[in-house]
C-alpha positions in Angstrom: -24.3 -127.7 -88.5 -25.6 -127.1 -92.0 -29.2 -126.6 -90.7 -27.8 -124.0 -88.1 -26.1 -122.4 -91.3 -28.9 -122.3 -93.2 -31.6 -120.8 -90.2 -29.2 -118.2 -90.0 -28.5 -117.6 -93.9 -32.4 -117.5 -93.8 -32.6 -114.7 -90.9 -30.5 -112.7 -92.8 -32.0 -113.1 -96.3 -35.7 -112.2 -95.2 -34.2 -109.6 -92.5 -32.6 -107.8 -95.5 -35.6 -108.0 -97.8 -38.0 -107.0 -95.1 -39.5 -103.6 -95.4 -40.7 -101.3 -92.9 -44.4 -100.5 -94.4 -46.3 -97.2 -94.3 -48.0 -96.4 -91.1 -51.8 -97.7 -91.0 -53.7 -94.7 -92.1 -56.0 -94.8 -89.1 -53.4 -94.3 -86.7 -52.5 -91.1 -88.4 -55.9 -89.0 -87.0 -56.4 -86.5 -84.5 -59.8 -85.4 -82.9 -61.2 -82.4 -85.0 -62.7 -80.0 -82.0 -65.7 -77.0 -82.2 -65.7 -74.5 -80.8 -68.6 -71.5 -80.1 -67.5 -68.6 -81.6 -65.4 -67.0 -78.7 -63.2 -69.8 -79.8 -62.5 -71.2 -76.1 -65.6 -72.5 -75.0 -66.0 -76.0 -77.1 -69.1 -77.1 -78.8 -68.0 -80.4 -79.3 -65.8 -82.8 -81.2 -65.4 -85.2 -84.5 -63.4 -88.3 -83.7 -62.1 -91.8 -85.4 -60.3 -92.1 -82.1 -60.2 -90.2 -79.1 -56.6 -89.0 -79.8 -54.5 -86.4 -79.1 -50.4 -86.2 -80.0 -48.3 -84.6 -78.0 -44.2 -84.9 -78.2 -42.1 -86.7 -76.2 -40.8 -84.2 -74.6 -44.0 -83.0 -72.6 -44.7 -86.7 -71.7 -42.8 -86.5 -67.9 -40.4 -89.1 -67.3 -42.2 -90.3 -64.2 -45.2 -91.1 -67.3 -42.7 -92.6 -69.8 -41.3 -94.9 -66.8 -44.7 -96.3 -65.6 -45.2 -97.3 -69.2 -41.8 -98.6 -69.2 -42.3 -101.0 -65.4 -45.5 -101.9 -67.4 -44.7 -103.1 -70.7 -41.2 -103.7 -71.4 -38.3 -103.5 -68.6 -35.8 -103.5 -70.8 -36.8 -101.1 -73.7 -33.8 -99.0 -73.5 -31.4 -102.2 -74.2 -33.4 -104.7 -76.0 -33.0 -105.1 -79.6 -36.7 -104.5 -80.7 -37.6 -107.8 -79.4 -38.0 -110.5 -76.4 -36.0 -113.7 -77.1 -38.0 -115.2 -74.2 -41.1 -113.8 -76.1 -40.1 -115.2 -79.1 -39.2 -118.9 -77.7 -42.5 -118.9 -75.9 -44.6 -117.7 -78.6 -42.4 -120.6 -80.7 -43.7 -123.2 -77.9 -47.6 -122.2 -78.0 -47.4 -122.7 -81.8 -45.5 -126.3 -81.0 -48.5 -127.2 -79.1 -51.0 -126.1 -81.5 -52.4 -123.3 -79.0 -53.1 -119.7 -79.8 -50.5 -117.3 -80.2 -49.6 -115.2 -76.7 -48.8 -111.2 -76.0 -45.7 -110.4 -73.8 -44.1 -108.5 -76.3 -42.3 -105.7 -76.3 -43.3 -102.1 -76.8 -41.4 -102.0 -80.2 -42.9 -104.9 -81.1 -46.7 -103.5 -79.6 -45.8 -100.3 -81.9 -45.2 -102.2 -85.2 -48.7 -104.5 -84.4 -50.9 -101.3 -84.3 -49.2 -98.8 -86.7 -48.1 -101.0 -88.8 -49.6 -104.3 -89.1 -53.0 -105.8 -88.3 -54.5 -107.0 -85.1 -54.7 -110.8 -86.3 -53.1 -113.7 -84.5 -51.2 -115.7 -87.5 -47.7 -117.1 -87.3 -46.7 -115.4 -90.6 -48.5 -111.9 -89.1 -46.0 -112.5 -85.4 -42.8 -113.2 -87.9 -43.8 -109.9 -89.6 -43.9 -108.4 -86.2 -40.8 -109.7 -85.4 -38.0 -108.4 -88.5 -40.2 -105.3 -88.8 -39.9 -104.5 -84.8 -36.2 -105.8 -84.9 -35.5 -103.3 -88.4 -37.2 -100.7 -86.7 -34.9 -100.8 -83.6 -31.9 -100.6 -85.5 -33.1 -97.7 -87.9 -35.2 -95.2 -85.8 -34.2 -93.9 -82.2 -35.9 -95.5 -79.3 -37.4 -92.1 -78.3 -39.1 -91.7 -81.3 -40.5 -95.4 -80.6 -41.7 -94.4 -77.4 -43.4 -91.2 -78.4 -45.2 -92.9 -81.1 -46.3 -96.1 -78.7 -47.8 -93.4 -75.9 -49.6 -91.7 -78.2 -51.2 -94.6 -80.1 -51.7 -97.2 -77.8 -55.1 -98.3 -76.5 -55.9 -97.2 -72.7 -59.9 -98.6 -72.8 -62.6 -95.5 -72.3 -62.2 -95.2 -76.4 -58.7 -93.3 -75.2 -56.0 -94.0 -77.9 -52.8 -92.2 -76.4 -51.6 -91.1 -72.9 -53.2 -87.7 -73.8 -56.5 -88.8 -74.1 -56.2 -91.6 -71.9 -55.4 -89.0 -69.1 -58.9 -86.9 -69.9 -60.4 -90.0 -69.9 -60.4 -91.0 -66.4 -59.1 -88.2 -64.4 -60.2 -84.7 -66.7 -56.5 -84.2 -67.2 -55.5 -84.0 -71.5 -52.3 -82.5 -70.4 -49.8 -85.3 -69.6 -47.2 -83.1 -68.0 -50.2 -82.7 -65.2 -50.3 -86.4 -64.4 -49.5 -87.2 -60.9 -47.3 -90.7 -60.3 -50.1 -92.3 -59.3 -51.9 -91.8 -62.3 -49.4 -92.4 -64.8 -49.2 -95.7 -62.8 -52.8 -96.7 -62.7 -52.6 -95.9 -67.2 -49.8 -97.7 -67.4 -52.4 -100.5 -65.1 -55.0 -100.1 -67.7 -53.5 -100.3 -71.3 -52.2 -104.0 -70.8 -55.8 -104.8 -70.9 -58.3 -101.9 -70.7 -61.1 -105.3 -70.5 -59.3 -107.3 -67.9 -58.2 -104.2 -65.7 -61.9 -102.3 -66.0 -62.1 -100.4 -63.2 -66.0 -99.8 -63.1 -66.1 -104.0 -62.9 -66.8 -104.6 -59.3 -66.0 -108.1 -58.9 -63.7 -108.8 -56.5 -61.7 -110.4 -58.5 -60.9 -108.2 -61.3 -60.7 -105.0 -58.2 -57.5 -107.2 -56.7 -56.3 -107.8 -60.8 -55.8 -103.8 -60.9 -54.3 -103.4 -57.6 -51.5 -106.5 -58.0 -50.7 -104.6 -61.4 -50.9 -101.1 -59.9 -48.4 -102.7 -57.3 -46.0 -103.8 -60.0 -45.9 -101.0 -61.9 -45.3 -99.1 -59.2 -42.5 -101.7 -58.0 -41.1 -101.4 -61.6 -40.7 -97.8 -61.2 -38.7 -98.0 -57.9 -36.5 -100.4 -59.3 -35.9 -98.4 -61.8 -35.0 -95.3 -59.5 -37.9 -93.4 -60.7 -39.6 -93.2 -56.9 -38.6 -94.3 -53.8 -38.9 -97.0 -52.0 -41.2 -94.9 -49.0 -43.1 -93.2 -51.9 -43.8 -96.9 -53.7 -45.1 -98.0 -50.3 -46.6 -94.8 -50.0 -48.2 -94.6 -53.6 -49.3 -98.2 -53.3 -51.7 -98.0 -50.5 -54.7 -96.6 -52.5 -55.1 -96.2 -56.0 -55.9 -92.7 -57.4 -59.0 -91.1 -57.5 -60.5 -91.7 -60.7 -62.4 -88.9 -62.2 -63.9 -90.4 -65.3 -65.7 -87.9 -68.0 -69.3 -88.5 -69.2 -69.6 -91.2 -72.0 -70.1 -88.6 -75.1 -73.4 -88.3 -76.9 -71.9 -86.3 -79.7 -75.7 -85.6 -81.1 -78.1 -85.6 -78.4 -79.8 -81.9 -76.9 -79.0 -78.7 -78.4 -75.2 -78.1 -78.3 -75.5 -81.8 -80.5 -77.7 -80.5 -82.5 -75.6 -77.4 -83.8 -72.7 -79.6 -84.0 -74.3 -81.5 -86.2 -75.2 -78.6 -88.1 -71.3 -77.5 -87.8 -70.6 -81.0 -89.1 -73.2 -81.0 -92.7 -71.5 -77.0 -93.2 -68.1 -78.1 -93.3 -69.4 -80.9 -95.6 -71.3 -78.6 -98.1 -67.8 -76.2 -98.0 -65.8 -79.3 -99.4 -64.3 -81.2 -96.6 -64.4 -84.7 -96.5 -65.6 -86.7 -94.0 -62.0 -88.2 -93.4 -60.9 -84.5 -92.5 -63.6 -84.0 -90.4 -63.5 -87.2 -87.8 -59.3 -87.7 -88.3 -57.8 -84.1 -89.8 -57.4 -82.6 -86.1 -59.1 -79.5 -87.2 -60.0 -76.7 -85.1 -63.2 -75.6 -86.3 -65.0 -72.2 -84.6 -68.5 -71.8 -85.6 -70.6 -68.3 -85.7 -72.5 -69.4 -82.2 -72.8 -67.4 -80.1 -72.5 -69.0 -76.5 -74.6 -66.2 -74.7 -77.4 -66.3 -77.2 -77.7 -70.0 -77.4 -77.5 -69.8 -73.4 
């Protein structure tokens, strides 16, 4: 009884004196795009990560769900936290082995914005009271809309927004079909393990059993039908990847880099320049340079 008293004493104590840190500064950038100067037609971009934010409230619900049926079920109800997660992540350190995933998308949001990537039992227990803290304090929407446009979708694609242009052309998430937002929500579990360019056979049925339970997710969560989750799961989408950028390379790289050591003589750091999210509109003209 006493040591039940104290485990619980010592929940509290470092509960209470845990503090939610400031955001990792990395996580905090947005793609800095040039423009010729009819300001439309883009030149090219500066990058840290290939990320754009965009508010909840143009993510569709049909997008938020597959992300939902992916990750975490219960994200709506849970407390910030998987008990199940917790005990089996408990059992893996018991027997010595390394320390698993399964968690939830409060506690996936608190690894990358706030914590590092390592794999440590003090680093999960920061995870942990941070996730839990945060649960309690901030509103579950604002969780959400700072998990889709963070997490990692492979492609170099940090967000749903450039996850979307990334393999189908489509930045605008409110333009994502259901079978799309199902195949991202596929992807960002493990952009590596759910590559679609591998051709094995074995990682190809890996992306359709997840595809299929994503999409299974989202029916049991009244999101789509049963006929449309039979329909949507007979082929995947078509994907529609964009060309791997050579930021530099021929001419339009060239005066990009020329954009690049102007803003850099005119005082901008380079900071600003790959993270600030700055629209930039240089004096080219795009029927000359044509």
């Amino acid at each position: 009884m006493l040591s039940v008293i104290g485990a619980v004493a010592t929940f509290f104590i470092v509960y209470q004196t845990t503090k939610i840190p400031d955001p990792n500064k990395e996580f905090a950038t947005n793609t800095t795009t040039v423009t010729f100067s009819n300001g439309n037609q883009q030149l090219g971009s500066f990058y840290e990560q290939n990320r754009h934010s965009v508010p909840l409230s143009q993510i569709p619900k049909h997008v938020q769900d597959a992300v939902i049926a992916a990750e975490d079920r219960t994200f709506w109800t849970n407390p910030g936290i998987s008990p199940s997660g917790m005990a089996r992540a408990a059992w893996n350190i018991a027997r010595g082995q390394q320390l698993q995933g399964g968690s939830t998308i409060t506690q996936q949001y608190v690894k990358v914005m706030y914590l590092t990537q390592e794999r440590t039992v003090s680093r999960k227990f920061q995870e942990l009271f941070i996730a839990t803290k945060l649960s309690r304090q901030q509103d579950k929407s604002k969780t959400l809309e700072g998990y889709l446009n963070t997490i990692y979708f492979g492609e170099g694609a940090y967000g749903i927004s450039a996850a979307g242009d990334a393999y189908f052309k489509q930045p605008d998430p409110r333009k994502l079909s259901v079978q799309q937002a199902a195949f991202l929500a596929t992807v960002l579990n493990n952009p590596t393990l759910f590559d679609i360019d591998d051709k094995d056979p074995r990682t190809q049925k890996r992306i359709v059993d997840r595809y299929h339970y994503v999409l299974d997710g989202m029916r049991q969560m009244g999101t789509i039908t049963d006929a449309l989750a039979v329909k949507y799961g007979n082929r995947l989408p078509t994907i529609d990847k964009k060309e791997k950028n050579s930021r530099y390379r021929g001419p339009n790289g060239f005066l990009l880099d020329m954009a690049r050591k102007e803003l850099l003589q005119r005082g901008f750091t380079e900071a600003q320049i790959s993270g600030g999210g700055l629209k930039v509109v240089t004096p080219f003209d795009l029927n000359l340079q044509d």
